[in-house]
C-alpha positions in Angstrom: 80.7 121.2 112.6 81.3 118.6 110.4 84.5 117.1 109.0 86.2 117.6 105.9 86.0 114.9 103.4 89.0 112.6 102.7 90.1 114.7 99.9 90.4 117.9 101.5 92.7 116.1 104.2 94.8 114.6 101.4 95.2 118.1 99.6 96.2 119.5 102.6 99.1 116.7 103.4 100.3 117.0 99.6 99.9 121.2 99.5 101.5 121.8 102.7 104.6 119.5 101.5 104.6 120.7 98.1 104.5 124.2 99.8 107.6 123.4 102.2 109.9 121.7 100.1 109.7 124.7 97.4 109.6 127.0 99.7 113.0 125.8 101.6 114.7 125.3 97.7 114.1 129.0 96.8 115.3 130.4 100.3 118.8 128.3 99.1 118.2 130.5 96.0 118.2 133.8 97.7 119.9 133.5 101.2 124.0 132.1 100.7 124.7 129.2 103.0 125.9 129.8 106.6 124.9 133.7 106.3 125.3 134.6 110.2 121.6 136.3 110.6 120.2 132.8 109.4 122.2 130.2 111.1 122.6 129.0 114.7 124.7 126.5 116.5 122.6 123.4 118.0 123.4 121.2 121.2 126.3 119.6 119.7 128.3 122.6 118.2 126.7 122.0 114.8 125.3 124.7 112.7 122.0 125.0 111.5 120.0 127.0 109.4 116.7 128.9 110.6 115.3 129.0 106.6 112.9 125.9 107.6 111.0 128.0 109.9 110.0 130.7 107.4 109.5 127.4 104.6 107.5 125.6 107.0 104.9 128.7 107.8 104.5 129.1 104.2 103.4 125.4 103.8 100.9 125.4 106.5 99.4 128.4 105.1 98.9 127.0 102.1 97.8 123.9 102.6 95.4 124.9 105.4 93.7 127.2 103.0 93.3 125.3 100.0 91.7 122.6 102.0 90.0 124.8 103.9 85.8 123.9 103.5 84.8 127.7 104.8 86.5 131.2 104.4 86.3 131.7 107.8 88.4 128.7 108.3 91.2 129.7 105.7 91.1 132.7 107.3 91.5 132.1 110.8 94.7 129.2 110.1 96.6 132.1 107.9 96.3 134.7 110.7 96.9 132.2 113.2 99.8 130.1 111.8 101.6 133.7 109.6 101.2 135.3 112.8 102.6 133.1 115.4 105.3 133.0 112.5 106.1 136.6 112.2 106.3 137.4 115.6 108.6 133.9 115.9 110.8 135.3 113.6 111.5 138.5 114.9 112.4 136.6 118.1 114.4 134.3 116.1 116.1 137.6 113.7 116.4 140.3 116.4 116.6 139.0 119.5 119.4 141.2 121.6 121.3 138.7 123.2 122.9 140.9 125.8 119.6 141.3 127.4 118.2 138.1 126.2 115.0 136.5 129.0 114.9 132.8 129.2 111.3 131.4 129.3 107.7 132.7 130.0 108.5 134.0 133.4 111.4 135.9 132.0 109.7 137.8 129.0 106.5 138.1 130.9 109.1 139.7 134.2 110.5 142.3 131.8 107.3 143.4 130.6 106.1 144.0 134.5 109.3 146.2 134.6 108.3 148.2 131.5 111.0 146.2 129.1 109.6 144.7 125.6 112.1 142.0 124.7 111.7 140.2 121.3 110.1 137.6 123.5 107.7 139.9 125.1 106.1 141.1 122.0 106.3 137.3 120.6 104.1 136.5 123.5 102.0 139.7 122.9 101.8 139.5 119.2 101.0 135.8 118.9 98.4 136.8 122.1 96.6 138.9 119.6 96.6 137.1 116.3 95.3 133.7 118.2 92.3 135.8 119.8 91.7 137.5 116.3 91.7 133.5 114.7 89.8 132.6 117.3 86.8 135.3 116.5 87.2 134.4 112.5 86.4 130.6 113.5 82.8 129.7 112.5 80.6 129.3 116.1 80.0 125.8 117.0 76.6 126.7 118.7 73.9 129.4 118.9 75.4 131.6 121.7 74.8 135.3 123.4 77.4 137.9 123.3 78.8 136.7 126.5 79.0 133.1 125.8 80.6 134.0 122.1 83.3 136.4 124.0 84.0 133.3 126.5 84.5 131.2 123.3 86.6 133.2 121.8 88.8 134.1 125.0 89.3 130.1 125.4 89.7 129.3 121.6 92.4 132.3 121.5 94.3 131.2 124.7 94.5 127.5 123.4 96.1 128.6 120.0 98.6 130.7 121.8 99.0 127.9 124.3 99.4 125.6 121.8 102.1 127.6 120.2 104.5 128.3 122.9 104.4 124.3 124.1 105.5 123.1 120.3 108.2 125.7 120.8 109.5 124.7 123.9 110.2 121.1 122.2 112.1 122.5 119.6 115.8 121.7 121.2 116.8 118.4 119.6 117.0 117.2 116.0 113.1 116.5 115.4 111.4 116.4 118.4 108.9 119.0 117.5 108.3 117.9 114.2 107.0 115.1 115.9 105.3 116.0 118.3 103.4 118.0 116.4 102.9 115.2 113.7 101.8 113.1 116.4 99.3 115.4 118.1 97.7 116.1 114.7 96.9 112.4 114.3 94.1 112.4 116.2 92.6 115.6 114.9 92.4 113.6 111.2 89.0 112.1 111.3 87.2 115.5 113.2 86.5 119.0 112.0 90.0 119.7 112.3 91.1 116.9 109.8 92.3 119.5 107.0 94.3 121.3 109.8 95.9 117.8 110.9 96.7 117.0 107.2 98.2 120.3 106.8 99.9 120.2 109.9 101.7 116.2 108.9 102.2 117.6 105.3 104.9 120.2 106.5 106.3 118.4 109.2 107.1 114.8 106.9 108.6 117.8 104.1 110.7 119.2 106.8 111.9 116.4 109.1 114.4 114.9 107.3 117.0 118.3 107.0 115.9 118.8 111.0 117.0 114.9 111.8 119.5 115.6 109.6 121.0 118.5 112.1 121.4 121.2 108.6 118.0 122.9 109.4 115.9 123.9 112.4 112.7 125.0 113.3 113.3 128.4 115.3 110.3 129.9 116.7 109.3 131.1 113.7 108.4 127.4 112.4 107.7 125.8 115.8 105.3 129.0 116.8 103.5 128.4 113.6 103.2 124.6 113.9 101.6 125.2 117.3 99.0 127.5 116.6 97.9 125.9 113.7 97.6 122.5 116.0 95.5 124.8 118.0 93.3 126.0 115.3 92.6 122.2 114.6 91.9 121.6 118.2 90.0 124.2 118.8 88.0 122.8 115.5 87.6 119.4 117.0 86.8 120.3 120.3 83.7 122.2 122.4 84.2 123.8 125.0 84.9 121.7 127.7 87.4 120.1 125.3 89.0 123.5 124.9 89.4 124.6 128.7 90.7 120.4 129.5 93.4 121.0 126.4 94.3 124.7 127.6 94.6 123.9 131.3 97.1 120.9 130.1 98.7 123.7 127.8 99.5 125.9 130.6 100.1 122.9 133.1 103.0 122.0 131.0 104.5 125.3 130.4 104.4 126.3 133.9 106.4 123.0 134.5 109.1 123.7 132.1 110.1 126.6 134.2 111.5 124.4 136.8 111.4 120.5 134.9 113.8 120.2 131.6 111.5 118.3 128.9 115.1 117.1 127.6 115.6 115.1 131.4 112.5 113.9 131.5 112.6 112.0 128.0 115.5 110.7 128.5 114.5 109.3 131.8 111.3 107.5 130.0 112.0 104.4 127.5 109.2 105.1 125.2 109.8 109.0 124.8 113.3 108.2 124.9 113.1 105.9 121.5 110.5 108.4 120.1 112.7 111.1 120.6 115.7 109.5 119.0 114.0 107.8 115.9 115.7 108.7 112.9 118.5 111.4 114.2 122.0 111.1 113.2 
């Protein structure tokens, strides 16, 4: 597959903002400031509004398909990035406290007992839209049936991976903004270059309300920034790639069960002034 030309990367960076900023200015317009069902209360006490998730979706979305060289391609990064989003934001909207599961482990624990949590069907929603991306993706290669179903299987898993590990980062002022933004660098000069553009273009439009501490991502945004990454990876990648970038995926979401990502930066120099660049 080959990649985009520079001006499809450059219309996705400039859509994808354009997209984000007027997005998040005409959810001011409809949604009053501190309405409870939109605003939570970060690490510090401070309150934030959940409107940049939805705002940020919107801007992938659209600068994704704009850019986008094939159908197939604009089709798979809207199901993939508005449905990691939708089922986010149920989470984020719904999500009964009372009963509330922490993690993976948790949601994935209820559903063995027969109980869907907001979480469960996030995990099962965004299961089924990243496998439904994945089989709108162009193939790489002349395969069979059974080599095309593997493809698919791995290409699905990685966008749902991809989407729960941006997530998990979302607990301080920016951090998943950049990580995302610096996981798509690499991505810019492949197949999945449009993706990566799309991907920096609504992460630079957001990050400065997130450092900021008046906006966050909620799992609406950070779900959606993750698949989308994984649609680019999956772009940039074969097979091998795939299963190397999955088993990390799921390497570092089985660790976050038992290791905080919050401890370990702060414990590491470089992460440690990464993670605090540009925060209040």
């Amino acid at each position: 597959m080959s990649p985009p030309g520079p001006h499809r990367v450059v219309l996705a960076g400039l859509a994808s903002a354009a997209a984000t900023w007027g997005a998040r200015r005409a959810a001011d317009a409809l949604v009053a400031p501190g309405t409870p069902r939109w605003t939570r209360t970060n690490h510090r006490g401070a309150p934030l509004s959940l409107l940049e998730g939805p705002s940020v979706a919107a801007g992938l979305v659209a600068g994704a398909v704009l850019s986008a060289s094939d159908r197939r391609i604009a089709a798979a990064c809207a199901v993939a990035a508005g449905g990691a989003a939708a089922f986010g934001l149920v989470d984020d909207l719904t999500e009964d406290t009372a009963r509330s599961r922490k993690g993976l482990r948790g949601h994935l624990g209820a559903l063995a007992h027969g109980e869907l949590t907001t979480g469960g069907l996030k995990v099962l929603g965004i299961g089924a839209t990243s496998l439904v991306a994945a089989a709108l993706l162009p193939s790489r290669r002349a395969v069979g049936p059974v080599g095309r179903l593997l493809d698919v299987g791995v290409s699905g898993a990685l966008v749902a991976a991809s989407a729960n590990l941006v997530n998990l980062l979302d607990l301080r002022p920016g951090r998943a903004l950049k990580a995302a933004g610096l996981a798509a660098l690499p991505l810019l000069a492949g197949p999945g270059g449009a993706v990566a553009g799309a991907t920096l273009g609504a992460a630079g439009a957001a990050l400065p309300r997130d450092l900021g501490e008046t906006d966050m991502l909620g799992d609406g945004g950070a779900n959606a920034l993750g698949a989308l990454l994984g649609v680019g990876a999956v772009l940039a990648r074969g097979r091998r790639g795939r299963l190397a970038l999955l088993a990390g995926a799921v390497a570092l979401t089985l660790a976050s069960e038992r290791v905080s990502f919050t401890a370990v930066i702060a414990r590491t120099p470089v992460l440690r002034e990464i993670d605090a660049w540009g925060r209040r």
